[in-house]
Structure formats: structure tokens, C-alpha cells
N, C-alpha and C positions, 0 to 999 in steps of 0.2 A: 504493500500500500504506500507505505513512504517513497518508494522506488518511481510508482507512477506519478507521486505527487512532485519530486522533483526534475521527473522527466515536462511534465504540462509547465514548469515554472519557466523550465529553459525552455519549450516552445513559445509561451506567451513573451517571453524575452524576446525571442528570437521574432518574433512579430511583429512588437514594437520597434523597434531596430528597422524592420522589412516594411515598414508603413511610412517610419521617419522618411527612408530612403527613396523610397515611391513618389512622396510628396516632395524630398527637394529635388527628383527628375521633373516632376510636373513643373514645379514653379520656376527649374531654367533655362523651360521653352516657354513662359509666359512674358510679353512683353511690360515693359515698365516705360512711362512718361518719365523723361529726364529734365533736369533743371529748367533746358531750354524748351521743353515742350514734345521735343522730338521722340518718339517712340526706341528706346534702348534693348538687345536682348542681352541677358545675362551670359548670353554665350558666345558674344561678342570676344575676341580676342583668347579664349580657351584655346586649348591644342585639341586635335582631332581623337587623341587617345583618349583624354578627359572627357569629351564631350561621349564616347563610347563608354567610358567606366561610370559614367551617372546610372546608365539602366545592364551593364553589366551586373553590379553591386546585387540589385535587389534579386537578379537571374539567379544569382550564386547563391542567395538567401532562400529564394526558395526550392535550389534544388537540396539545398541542406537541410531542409524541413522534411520536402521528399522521402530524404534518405533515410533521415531520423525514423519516420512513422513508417518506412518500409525494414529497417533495421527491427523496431519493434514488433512489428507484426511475424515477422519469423523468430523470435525471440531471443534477438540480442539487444538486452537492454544497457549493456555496458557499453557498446559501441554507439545504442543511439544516443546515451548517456554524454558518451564524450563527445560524439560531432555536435551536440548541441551546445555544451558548456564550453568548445575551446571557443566559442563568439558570443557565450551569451553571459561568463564570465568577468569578461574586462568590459562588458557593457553593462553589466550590474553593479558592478565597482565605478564607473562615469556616473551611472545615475542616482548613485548613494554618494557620490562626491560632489556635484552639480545639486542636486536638491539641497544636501547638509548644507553647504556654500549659500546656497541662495536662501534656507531657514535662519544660518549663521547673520546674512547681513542684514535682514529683514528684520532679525531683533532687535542686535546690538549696531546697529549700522545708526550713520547719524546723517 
């Protein structure tokens, strides 16, 4: 029971993460009005590889989910275990460090 509880932790990680990603592909094919009026895209000036690793990222994320819940379904839960925690690890640690951060200055902040 604990095993599937922290398997669902690192896929809902791993989600979160795979949605962030999603949306900042969406938002830098959406135009933005610059100072002067004139319509800018965010992807103005990018390298052709970058503008490829925007929706590569989220590809790789969900073939890692994929693999996760096909690793489980045959019943390797150590492996779906670890492909999920080697990304869903250093992103629970960003987002317990980024929240703490932003509770930290939100109290004591002047």
C-alpha cells in the first residue's frame, strides 16, 4: 500500500512538472504587444535547438509516465519507482524550496 502511495506521489509530481512544461511551450508561440506597440514573439532570437527542446521536454515526460505505469502493470515497481523519482525528486526538492522561500518572505519580509 505505501509502495503504490508513493508511486501516485511521483506520478502527480511528475504531472505537475509535465503541465508547467506544456504551458510554457504554449505561451512561447503566443504573441506579446511590445513597448512600441508592435507584436513580439518570445521566440524571436532563440536557437532552432531550443525552440525544439520547448515540446521535446514535455514528449520525454510523458513517455516517462508511459513507462512508469507500463513498468507497473507487469510488476516492476522498483523500476517504475525509480524512473519516476530520478525527475520527480529534484522537483520536489524546487518546490519545497521555492514555496519555503516565498512563505519565508511573505512573513518576515519587509
Amino acid at each position: 500500500m505505501k509502495s503504490n502511495w508513493i508511486f501516485y506521489l511521483g506520478v502527480i509530481i511528475n504531472a505537475g512538472v509535465l503541465l508547467l512544461a506544456i504551458s510554457n511551450g504554449l505561451m512561447m508561440h503566443k504573441n506579446f504587444d511590445g513597448i512600441d506597440g508592435k507584436s513580439i514573439s518570445p521566440m524571436e532570437g532563440m536557437p532552432l535547438w531550443s525552440q525544439y527542446m520547448i515540446w521535446v521536454i514535455p514528449i520525454i515526460l510523458i513517455l516517462l509516465l508511459v513507462a512508469a505505469f507500463w513498468l507497473r502493470s507487469i510488476g516492476k515497481m522498483m523500476g517504475a519507482h525509480i524512473l519516476l523519482w530520478i525527475t520527480g525528486l529534484p522537483m520536489l526538492v524546487m518546490f519545497i524550496l521555492w514555496g519555503g522561500l516565498a512563505l519565508l518572505f511573505i512573513l518576515f519580509g519587509k
